[in-house]
GUVOKOL-933634 format. One line per 2 residues: number of its first residue (from 1); for each residue x, y, z of C-alpha. Coordinates in steps of 0.05 Angstrom, whole numbers, plus 32768, in hexadecimal, padded with zeros to 4 digits. Layout:
BEGIN
NUM = X/Y/Z  ... .
REM end
This chain:
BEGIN
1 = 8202/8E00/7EF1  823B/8DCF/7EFB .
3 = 8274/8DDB/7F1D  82B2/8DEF/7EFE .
5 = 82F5/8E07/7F21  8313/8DD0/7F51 .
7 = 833C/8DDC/7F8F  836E/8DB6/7FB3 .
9 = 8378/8DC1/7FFE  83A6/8DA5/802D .
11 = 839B/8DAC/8079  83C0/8D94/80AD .
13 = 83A3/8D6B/80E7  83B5/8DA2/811A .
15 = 8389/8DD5/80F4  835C/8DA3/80E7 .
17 = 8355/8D8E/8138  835A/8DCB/8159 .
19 = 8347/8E04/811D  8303/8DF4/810A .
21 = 82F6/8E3C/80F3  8314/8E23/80AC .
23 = 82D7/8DF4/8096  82AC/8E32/8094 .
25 = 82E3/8E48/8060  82D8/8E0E/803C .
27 = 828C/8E15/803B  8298/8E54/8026 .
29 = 82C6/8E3F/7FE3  8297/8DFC/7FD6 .
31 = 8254/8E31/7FD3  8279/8E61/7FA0 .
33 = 826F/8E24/7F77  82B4/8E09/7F7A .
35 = 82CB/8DBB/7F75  82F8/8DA9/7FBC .
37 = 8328/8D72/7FC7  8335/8D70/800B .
39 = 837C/8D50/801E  8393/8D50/806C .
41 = 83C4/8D3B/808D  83C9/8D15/80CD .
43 = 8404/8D28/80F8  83DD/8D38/813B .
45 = 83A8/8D07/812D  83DB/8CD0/8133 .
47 = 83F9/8CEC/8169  83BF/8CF0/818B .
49 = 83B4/8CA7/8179  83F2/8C85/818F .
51 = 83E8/8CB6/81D9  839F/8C94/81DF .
53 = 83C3/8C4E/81D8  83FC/8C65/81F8 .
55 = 842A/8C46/81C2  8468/8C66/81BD .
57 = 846B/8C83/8175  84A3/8C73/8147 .
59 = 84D2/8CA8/8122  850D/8C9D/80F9 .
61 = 854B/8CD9/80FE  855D/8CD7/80B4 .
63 = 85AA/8CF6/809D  858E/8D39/8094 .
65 = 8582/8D44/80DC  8535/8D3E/80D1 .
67 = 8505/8D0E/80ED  84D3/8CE6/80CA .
69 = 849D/8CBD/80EB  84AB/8C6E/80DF .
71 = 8473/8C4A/80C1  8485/8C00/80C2 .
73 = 8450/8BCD/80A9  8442/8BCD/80F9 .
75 = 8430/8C0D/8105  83FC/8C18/80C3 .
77 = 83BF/8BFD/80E2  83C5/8C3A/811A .
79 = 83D6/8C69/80E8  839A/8C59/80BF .
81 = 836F/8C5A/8104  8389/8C9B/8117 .
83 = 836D/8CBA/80CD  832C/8C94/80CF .
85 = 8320/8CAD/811F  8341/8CEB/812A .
87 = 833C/8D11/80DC  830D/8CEC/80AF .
89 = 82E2/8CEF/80E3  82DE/8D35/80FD .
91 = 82E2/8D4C/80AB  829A/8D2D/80A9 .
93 = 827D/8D4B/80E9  8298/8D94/80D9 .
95 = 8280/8D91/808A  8245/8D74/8096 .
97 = 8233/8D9F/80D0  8236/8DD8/8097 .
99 = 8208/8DB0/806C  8236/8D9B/8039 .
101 = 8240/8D54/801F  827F/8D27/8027 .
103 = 82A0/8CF3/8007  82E1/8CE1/802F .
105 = 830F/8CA5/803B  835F/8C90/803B .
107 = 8374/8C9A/8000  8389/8C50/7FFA .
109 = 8349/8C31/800B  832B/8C11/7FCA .
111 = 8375/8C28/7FAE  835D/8C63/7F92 .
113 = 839C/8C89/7F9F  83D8/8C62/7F88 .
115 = 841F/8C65/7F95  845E/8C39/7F9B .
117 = 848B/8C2B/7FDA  84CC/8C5F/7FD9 .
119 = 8510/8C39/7FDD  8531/8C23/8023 .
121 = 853F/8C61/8048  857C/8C71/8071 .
123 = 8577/8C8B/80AC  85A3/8C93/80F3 .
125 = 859B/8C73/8132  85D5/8C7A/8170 .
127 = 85FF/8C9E/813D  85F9/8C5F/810C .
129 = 85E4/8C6C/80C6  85A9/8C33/80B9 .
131 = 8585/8C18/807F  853E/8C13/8090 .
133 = 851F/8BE4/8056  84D4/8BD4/807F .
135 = 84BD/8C27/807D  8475/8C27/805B .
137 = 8487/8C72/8040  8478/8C7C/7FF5 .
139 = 8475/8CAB/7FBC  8433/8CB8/7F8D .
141 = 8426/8C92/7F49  83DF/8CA3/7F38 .
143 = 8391/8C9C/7F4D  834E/8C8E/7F3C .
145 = 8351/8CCD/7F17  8305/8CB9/7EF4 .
147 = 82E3/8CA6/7F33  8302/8CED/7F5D .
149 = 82E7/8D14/7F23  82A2/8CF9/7F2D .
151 = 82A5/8D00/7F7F  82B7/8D3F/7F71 .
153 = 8282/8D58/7F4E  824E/8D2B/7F7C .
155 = 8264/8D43/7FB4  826D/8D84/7FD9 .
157 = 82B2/8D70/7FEE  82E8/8D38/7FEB .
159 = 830F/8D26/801F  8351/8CF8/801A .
161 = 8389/8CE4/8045  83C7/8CC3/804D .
163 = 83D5/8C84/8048  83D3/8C77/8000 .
165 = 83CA/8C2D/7FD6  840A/8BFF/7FBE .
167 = 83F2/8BCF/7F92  842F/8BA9/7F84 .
169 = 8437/8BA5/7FC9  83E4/8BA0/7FD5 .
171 = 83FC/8BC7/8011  83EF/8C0B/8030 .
173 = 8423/8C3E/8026  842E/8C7E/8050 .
175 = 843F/8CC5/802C  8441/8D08/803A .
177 = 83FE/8D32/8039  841D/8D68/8019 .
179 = 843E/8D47/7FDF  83FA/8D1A/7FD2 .
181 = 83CF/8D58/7FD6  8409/8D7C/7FA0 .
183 = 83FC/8D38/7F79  83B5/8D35/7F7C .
185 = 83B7/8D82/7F63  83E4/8D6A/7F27 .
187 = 83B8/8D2E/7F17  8375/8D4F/7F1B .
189 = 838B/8D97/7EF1  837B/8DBE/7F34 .
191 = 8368/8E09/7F2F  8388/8E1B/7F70 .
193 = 83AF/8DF0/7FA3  83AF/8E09/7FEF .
195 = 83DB/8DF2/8028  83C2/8E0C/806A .
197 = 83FA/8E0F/809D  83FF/8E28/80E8 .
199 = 8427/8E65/80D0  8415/8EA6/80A1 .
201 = 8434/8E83/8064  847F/8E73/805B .
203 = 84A4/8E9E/808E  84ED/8EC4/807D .
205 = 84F4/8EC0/80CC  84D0/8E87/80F4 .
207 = 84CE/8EBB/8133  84A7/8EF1/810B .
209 = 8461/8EE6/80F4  8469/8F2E/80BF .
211 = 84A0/8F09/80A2  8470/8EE7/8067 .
213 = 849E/8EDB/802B  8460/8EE8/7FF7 .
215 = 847F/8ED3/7FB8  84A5/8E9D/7FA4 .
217 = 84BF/8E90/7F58  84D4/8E4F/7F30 .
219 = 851D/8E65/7F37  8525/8E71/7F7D .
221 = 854A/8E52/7FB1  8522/8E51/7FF0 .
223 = 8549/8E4A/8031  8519/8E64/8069 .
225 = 84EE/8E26/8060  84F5/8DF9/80AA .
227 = 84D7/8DBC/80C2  8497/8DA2/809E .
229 = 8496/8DE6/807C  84CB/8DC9/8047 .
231 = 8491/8D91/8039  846B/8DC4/8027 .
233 = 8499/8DEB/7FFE  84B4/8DA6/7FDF .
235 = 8464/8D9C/7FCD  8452/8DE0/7FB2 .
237 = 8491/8DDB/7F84  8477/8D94/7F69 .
239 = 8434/8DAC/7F5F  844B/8DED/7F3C .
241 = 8478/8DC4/7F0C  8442/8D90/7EFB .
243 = 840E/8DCB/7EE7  83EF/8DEE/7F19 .
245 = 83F4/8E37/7F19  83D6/8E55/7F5D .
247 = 8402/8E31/7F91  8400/8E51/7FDB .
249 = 840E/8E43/801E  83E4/8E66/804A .
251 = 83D3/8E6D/8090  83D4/8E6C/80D1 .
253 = 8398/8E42/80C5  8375/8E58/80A1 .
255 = 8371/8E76/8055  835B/8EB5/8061 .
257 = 83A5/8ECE/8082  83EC/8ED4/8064 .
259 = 8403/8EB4/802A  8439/8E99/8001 .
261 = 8433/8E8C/7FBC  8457/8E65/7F8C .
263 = 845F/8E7F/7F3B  8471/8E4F/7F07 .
265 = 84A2/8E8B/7EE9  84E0/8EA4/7EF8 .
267 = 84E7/8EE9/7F17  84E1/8F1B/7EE3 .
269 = 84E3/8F65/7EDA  84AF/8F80/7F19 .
271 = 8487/8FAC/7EE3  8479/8F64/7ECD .
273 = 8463/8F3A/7F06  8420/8F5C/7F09 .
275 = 840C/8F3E/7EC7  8432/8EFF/7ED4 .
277 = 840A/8EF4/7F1F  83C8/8F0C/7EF4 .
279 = 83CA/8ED1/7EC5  83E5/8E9B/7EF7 .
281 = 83B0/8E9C/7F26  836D/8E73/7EFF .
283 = 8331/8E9A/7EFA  82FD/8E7D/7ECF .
285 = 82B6/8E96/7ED3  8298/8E90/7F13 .
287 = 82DE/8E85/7F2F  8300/8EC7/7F3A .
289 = 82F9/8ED0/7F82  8348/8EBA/7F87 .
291 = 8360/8EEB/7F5B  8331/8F29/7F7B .
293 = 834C/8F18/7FBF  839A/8F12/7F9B .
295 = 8398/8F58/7F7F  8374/8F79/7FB4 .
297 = 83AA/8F64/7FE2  83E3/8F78/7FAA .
299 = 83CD/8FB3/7F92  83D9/8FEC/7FCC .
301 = 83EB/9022/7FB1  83E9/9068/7FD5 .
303 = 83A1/908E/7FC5  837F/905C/7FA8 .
305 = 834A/902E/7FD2  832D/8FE7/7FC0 .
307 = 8302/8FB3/7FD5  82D8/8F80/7FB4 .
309 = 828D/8F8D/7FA2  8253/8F69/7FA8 .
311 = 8258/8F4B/7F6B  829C/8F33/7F74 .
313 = 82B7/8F61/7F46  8305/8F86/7F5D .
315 = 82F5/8FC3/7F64  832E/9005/7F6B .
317 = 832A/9052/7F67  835D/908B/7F70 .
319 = 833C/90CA/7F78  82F9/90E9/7F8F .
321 = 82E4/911D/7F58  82AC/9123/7F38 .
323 = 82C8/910A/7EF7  82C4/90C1/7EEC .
325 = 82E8/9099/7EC0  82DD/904E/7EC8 .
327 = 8316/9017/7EAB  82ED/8FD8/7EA5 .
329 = 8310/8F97/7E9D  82F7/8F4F/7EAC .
331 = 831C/8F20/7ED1  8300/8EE1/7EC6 .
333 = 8310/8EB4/7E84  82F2/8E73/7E65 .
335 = 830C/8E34/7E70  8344/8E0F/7E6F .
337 = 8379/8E24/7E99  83C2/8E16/7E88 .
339 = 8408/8E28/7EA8  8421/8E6E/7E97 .
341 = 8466/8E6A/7E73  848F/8EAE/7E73 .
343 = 84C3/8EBE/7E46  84F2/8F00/7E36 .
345 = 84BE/8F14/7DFF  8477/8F00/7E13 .
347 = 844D/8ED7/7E42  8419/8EA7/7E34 .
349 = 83DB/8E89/7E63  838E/8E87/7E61 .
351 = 8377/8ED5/7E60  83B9/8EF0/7E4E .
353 = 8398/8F10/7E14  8349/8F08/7E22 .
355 = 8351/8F31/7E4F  8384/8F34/7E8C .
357 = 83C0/8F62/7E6C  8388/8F99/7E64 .
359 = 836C/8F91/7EA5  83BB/8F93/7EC5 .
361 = 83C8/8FCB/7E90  838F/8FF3/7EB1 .
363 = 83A5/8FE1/7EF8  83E4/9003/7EE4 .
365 = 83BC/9043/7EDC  83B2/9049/7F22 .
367 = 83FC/9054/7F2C  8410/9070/7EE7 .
369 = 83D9/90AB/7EE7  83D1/90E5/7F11 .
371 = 8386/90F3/7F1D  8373/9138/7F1D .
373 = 834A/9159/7F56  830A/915A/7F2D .
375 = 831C/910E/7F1B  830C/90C4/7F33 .
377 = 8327/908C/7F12  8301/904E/7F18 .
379 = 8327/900A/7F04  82F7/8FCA/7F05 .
381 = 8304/8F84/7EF8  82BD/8F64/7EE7 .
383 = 82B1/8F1D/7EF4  8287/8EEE/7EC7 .
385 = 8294/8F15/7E86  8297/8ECC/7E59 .
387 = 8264/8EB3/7E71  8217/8EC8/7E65 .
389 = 8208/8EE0/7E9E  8236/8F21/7E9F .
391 = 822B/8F29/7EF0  8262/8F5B/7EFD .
393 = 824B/8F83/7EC0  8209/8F83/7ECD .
395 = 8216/8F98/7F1A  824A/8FCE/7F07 .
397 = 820D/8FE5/7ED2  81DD/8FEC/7F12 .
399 = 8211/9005/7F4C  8247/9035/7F2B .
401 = 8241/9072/7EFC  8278/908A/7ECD .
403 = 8289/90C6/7EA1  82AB/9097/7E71 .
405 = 82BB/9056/7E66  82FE/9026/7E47 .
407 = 82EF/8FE3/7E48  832A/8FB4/7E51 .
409 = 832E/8F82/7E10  8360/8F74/7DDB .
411 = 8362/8FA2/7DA9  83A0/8FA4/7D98 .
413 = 83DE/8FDF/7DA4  83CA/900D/7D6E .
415 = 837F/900B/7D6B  8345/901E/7D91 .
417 = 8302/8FF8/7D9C  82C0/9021/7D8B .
419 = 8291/8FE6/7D94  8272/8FA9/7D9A .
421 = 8245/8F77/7D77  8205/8F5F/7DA3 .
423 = 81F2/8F2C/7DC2  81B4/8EFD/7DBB .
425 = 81B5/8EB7/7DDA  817B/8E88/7DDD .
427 = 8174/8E3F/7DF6  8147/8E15/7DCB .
429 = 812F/8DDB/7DEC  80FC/8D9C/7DC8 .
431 = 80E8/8D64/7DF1  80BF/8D31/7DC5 .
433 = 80AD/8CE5/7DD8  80E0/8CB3/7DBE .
435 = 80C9/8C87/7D7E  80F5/8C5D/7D52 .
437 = 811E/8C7B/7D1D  8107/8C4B/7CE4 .
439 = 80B6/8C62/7CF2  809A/8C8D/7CC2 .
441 = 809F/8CE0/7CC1  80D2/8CC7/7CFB .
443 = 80FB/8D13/7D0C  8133/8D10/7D3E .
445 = 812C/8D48/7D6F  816F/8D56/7D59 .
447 = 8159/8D66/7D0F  8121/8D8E/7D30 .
449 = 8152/8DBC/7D53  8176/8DC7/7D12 .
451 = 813C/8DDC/7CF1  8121/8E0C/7D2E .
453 = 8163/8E2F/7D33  815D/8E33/7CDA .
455 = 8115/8E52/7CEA  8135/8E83/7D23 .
457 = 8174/8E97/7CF5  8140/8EA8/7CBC .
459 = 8115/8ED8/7CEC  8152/8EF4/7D05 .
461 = 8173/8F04/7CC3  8134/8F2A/7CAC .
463 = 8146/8F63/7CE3  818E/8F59/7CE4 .
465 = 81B3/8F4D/7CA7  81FA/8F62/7CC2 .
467 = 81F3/8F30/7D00  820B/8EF0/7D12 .
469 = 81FE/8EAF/7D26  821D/8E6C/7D44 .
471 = 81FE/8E29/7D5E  8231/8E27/7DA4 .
473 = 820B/8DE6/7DC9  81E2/8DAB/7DBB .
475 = 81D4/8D7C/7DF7  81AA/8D3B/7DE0 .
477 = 8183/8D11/7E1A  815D/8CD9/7E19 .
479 = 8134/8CCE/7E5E  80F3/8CA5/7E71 .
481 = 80DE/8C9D/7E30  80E8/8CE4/7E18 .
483 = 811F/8CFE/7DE7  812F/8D4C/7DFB .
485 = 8163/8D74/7DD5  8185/8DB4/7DF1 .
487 = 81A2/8DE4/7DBC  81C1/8E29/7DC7 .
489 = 81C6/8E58/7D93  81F2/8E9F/7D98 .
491 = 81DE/8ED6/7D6D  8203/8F0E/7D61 .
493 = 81E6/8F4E/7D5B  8203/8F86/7D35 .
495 = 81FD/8FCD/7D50  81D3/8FEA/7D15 .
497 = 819B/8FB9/7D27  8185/8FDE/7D5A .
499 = 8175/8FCE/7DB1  8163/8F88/7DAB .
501 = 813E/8F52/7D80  811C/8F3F/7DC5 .
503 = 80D8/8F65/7DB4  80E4/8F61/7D65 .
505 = 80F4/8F14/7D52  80B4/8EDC/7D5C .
507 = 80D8/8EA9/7D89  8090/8E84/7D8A .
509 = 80A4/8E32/7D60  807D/8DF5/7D59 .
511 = 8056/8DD3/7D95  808B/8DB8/7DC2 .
513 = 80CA/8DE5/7DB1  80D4/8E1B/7DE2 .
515 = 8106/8E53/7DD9  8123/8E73/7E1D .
517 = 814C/8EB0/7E18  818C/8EBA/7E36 .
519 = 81AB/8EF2/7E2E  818C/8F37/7E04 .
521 = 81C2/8F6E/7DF7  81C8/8F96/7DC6 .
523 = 81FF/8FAD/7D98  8225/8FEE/7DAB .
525 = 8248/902A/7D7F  8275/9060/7D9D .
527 = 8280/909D/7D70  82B9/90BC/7D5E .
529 = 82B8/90FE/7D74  82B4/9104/7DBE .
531 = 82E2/9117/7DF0  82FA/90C8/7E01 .
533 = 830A/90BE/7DBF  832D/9100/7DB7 .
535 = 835B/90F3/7DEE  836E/90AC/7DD2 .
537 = 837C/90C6/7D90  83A7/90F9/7DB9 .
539 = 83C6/90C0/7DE0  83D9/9096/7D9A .
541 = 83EF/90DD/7D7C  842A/90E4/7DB6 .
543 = 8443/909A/7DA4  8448/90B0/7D5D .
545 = 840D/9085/7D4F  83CE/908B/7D1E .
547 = 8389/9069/7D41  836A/9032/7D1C .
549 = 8323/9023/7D34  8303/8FE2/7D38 .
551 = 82BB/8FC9/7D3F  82BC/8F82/7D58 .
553 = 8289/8F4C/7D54  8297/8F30/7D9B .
555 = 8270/8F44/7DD9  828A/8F6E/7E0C .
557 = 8270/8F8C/7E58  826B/8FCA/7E29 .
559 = 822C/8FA9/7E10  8213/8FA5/7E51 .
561 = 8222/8FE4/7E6B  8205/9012/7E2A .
563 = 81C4/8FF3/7E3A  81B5/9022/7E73 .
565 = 81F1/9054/7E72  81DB/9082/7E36 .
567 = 8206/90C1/7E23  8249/9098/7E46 .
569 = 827C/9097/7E0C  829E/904D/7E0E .
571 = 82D7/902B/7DE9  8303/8FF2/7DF3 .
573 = 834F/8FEE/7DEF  8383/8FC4/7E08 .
575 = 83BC/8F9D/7DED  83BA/8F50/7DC9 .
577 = 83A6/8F37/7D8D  8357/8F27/7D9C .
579 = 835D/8EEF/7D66  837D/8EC3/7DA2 .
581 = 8345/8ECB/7DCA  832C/8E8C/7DEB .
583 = 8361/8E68/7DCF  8396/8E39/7DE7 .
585 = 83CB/8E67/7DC6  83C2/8EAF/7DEC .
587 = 8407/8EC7/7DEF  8410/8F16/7DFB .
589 = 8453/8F42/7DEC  8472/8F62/7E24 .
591 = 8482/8F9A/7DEC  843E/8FAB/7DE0 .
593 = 8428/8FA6/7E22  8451/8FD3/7E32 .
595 = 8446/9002/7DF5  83F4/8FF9/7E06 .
597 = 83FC/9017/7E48  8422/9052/7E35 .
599 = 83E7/9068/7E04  83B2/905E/7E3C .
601 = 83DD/9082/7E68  83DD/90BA/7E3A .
603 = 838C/90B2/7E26  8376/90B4/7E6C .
605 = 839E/90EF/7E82  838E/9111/7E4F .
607 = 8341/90FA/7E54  8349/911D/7E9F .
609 = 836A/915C/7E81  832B/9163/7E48 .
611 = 82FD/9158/7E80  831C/919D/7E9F .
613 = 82FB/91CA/7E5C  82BC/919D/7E6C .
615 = 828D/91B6/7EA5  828A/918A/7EE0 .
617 = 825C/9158/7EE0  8242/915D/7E95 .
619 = 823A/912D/7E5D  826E/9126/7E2E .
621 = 825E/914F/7DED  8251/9121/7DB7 .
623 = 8248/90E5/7DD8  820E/90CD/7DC1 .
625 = 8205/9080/7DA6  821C/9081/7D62 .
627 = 8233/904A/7D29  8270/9042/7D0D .
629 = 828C/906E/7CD1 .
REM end
C-alpha cells in the first residue's frame, strides 16, 4: 500500500529543543500512512550556538521597527553549524528513537532547495537609515522537486532547513522557515501544511491564551498578528494562494491544541461555511483523520454528543430513543485534490458532489430537526468508502444498529435513491518465464491477461446478464528473468443477480494464472412501500415536488450494510449531479443545496412522526429486500 496524502510541518527550534512530546505526533501522522516533510526552523539553535562561542550575534533594526538577524557571508558558516548541531541533529535522535527512518539535511546542501539573494535591504543604525548590500537573506525559486518526491516516499520523514542554495551566487542564502516550508507546500501539492508555534494559534489578544482567532478568510485584514507571528501569517497566506487548502497555525507546541486556520474563500453567508470548511480540508482515502478531528471540534451543538470511532469514522447523535435512524455519509474522496473556488451561485472542490454536501446536509439535521422522545438520530461520516476496502462501512455494519437508513450520495434535488449495483473485484495475476517475442507460439503475459479476463467476463455473463464490467489496472513487470502481469477487473453486479457470484462463478484458469478476490458485495433493492419511503414522498409532496426514483450502477456503503442488516429499509438522497463524480469538474449549487436539505428535513421528521403509529422497537412493515418496479 503506498502512501498517499503528504504533509508539510514547520516547527520551530524552541519546540523542537525543549517540546519533544511533538515527535510522538509525528510518529503518530507518518504510521496513518501519511508522506511528512519536515521543515524547522533555527532561532534558539543559533542562539544557542553563538552563546557556546560566545560570539555576539548580529541583528539588523529594519524601518518597520522590527529586527532581523544579519547574516553576512561571515556569519553563514555558524549558522549552518548551529542547524547541523543543535536541529538536524536532535530531529535524528528523537525520530529514530521512535523507529522511523530519516532523511535530513540544509536545504542548500547538494542545492536541492534553490533560491536567489533578495535586493540590498535598508535598515537603521543610531537613527541613520543604511543600505546593507552584504545580507545573505533570500527569497525561494524552486527545488529538487523529483529527488524530494522520491525521499519522501523512501523515507519515514524529511527533514529540511534553512539556509537554502544560490547558484548564481554558488553561495548559501538564509530565508525564513516559514515562508520555505509555505514554498515547499506549494511546490510539492501538499495535503495539509502545519506551523507549530509557542501559542494556541493566532491570538486576538497576546495576554489571553482563550483568545484563538479560529478562522481566517482570503479577504481579511489581520491586525492581531505580532512579532514572528506575522511570518507565519505572511506564510500561511503564500501557501494558501499557491494551492494549498488546509493551512493552520497551531499550538502551543504541539498539534493537538488550538488552532487557526486559513480558507482560500472569502467570508460568506455562515449557513455556508460548513460546506465550504468541509471541502477545503483534503481527505482522500485513508486520509480523513484531519477532517474527523475538524468537525468534531466544529460541530457542538446543544444535545447532541460526538467522538470518533474506532474505525475513524465521525460519528454524532441527538437523542436516546429507541428509534434509530442513521444518516450515513462518507468523508473521504479519491484523488486529486485541488483549491476550492466559491462563488455567489455554487462551489466547486474534490467531494463537493461525491459526497461532502450530503454529508454537511445531514450534519445540518442535527440542528434543523427536533428528535422526538422515542427517537435517536445517528449522523456518520464513514471513511474509506472509494476505496475497496469499505473500513468505516464495514465497522459501522458490525458496531451500530439502525431502524432505517439514508445514505449520503448525489442523487440529485428531486429524486430519491432505491439502490445500488454490486460489487465484484478480482486481481488476476500471471507470472510466466521471459522468452523472446520473435520465438514461436511466443504469448505476452499481457495478451494472456486479456484473454483470462475474456474467459472471466464470459462465466460471468452466463449468471448476470444485466451486470457490468471494466478492466481498471494493468501493472506489467519484468524481474529476474520472469515477466508477471497484474490486472484488476471491476464487475458490476446488478441486484436481480442475486448475494454474490463468489460461490456461483469458476474463478479456477490455466496453470499459472491465479485469480484473488477483492471485494464480494452484492447488489441491493429497497421497495417502495415502506414507511422511509413514505415519509420522503411526504417530504417532496410539501415542496410541491413529485419523487423520481433512481437505481444506480455505482457502489455504495448501502451495499455493505444490506449484507447483514436484513428487514432495514435504505435509500440514498442528497444533492449534485452524480455524473460529476470523480471528476475534475464537481461544482454544486448553493440553490439546490439548499432546496435538498429542506426535503430531508421534512423526510426525517416525518420518518420520526410515522415511527409514533409503529410499535417501539419493530420492523418496518414492508421492508423487505425487493427490486425495482
Amino acid at each position: 500500500m503506498g502512501k498517499e496524502s503528504l504533509y508539510v510541518i514547520k516547527l520551530g527550534s524552541s519546540t523542537i529543543v525543549n517540546h519533544p512530546d511533538i515527535f510522538a505526533e509525528i510518529h503518530e501522522i507518518v504510521k496513518r500512512g501519511n508522506r511528512l516533510l519536515l521543515v524547522a526552523g533555527g532561532a534558539e539553535a543559533i542562539r544557542q550556538k553563538y552563546a557556546a562561542i560566545g560570539r555576539p550575534m548580529p541583528f539588523l533594526t529594519l524601518p518597520s521597527g522590527d529586527e532581523a538577524r544579519y547574516c553576512s557571508p561571515e556569519e553563514m558558516p555558524y549558522i549552518r553549524e548551529a542547524y547541523h548541531e543543535n536541529i538536524l541533529s536532535v530531529i535524528r535522535d528523537q525520530l529514530a528513537a521512535l523507529g522511523l527512518t530519516v532523511y535530513a539535511q540544509l536545504g542548500g546542501e547538494q542545492g536541492l532547495v534553490r533560491g536567489r539573494k533578495a535586493k540590498p535591504i535598508k535598515a537603521i543604525r543610531d537613527g541613520r537609515t543604511l543600505i546593507v548590500r552584504d545580507s545573505l537573506f533570500g527569497t525561494f525559486t524552486d527545488s529538487l522537486k523529483p529527488f524530494l518526491l522520491s525521499s519522501l516516499e523512501a523515507f519515514d520523514v524529511v527533514v529540511l532547513t534553512p539556509p537554502i542554495w544560490d547558484p548564481e551566487l554558488s553561495s548559501y542564502i538564509n530565508i525564513d522557515a516559514d515562508v520555505l516550508a509555505a514554498h515547499l507546500a506549494n511546490e510539492l501539492d501538499a495535503h495539509h501544511l502545519r506551523f507549530v508555534t509557542g501559542t494556541p494559534g493566532l491570538l486576538r489578544n497576546m495576554e489571553d491564551p482563550r483568545s484563538t482567532i479560529r478562522h481566517i478568510y482570503a479577504d481579511d485584514e489581520v491586525d492581531a498578528a505580532q512579532g514572528r507571528m506575522k511570518q507565519k501569517v505572511r506564510a500561511a497566506r503564500i501557501a494558501v494562494v499557491g494551492g494549498v487548502s488546509d493551512v493552520s497555525i497551531a499550538g502551543p507546541h504541539t498539534l493537538e491544541g488550538g488552532r487557526t486556520w486559513f480558507w482560500p474563500f472569502n467570508r460568506d453567508a455562515a449557513e455556508r461555511n460548513l460546506l465550504h470548511w468541509t471541502i477545503a480540508i483534503p481527505s482522500v482515502s485513508r486520509d480523513e483523520h484531519e477532517l474527523a478531528r475538524f468537525l468534531l471540534t466544529e460541530v457542538t451543538q446543544r444535545g447532541v454528543s460526538g467522538e470518533i470511532d474506532g474505525a475513524g469514522n465521525i460519528v454524532f447523535r441527538k437523542g436516546l430513543g429507541p428509534n434509530t435512524l442513521l444518516l450515513l455519509g462518507h468523508i473521504d474522496t479519491v484523488p486529486h485534490v485541488w483549491p476550492v473556488h466559491a462563488d455567489a451561485i455554487g462551489v466547486s472542490g474534490r467531494g463537493v458532489v461525491d459526497a461532502k454536501g450530503s454529508f454537511v446536509n445531514f450534519l445540518h439535521m442535527l440542528e434543523d430537526v427536533e428528535v422526538p422522545e422515542h427517537g435517536s438520530l445517528l449522523v456518520i461520516g464513514a471513511v474509506e468508502e472509494e476505496i475497496s476496502s469499505s473500513k468505516g462501512a464495514f465497522f459501522i455494519r458490525d458496531h451500530y444498529t439502525a431502524d432505517a437508513v439514508i445514505i449520503g450520495e448525489p442523487s440529485g434535488e428531486d429524486s430519491l435513491t432505491l439502490g445500488y449495483y454490486g460489487l465484484f473485484k478480482l486481481l488476476i495475476t500471471i507470472r510466466r518465464a521471459q522468452e523472446h517475442t520473435a520465438a514461436k507460439d511466443s504469448i505476452s503475459v499481457i495478451d494472456e491477461l486479456y484473454g483470462a479476463v475474456s474467459e472471466i467476463r464470459q462465466r460471468v455473463r452466463e449468471i448476470d446478464p444485466e451486470g457490468l464490467s471494466s478492466l481498471i489496472d494493468i501493472e506489467h513487470r519484468q524481474e529476474q528473468g520472469y515477466s508477471t502481469v497484474a490486472g484488476t477487473l471491476n464487475f458490476r453486479i446488478s441486484p436481480a443477480a442475486g448475494k454474490s457470484y463468489r460461490d456461483r462463478i469458476d474463478l479456477n484458469l490455466d496453470e499459472g494464472i491465479t485469480v484473488e478476490v477483492l471485494r464480494a458485495t452484492p447488489g441491493f433493492a429497497n421497495p417502495r412501500s415502506d414507511t422511509l419511503v413514505k415519509s420522503f414522498v411526504r417530504g417532496f409532496a410539501k415542496h410541491g415536488k413529485s419523487i423520481r426514483y433512481l437505481k444506480k450502477r455505482g457502489t455504495s456503503d448501502m451495499n455493505t450494510l444490506a449484507t447483514t442488516w436484513e428487514h432495514v429499509p435504505m435509500v440514498a438522497y442528497g444533492p449534485g449531479d452524480s455524473s460529476l463524480d470523480h471528476t475534475n469538474e464537481e461544482y454544486l449549487h448553493h440553490a439546490e443545496a439548499q432546496g435538498a436539505r429542506s426535503i430531508l428535513r421534512e423526510a426525517v421528521s416525518e420518518w420520526f412522526r410515522l415511527r409514533t403509529e409503529v410499535r417501539n422497537g419493530a420492523s418496518d412493515i414492508g421492508s423487505k429486500q425487493g427490486s425495482y418496479s
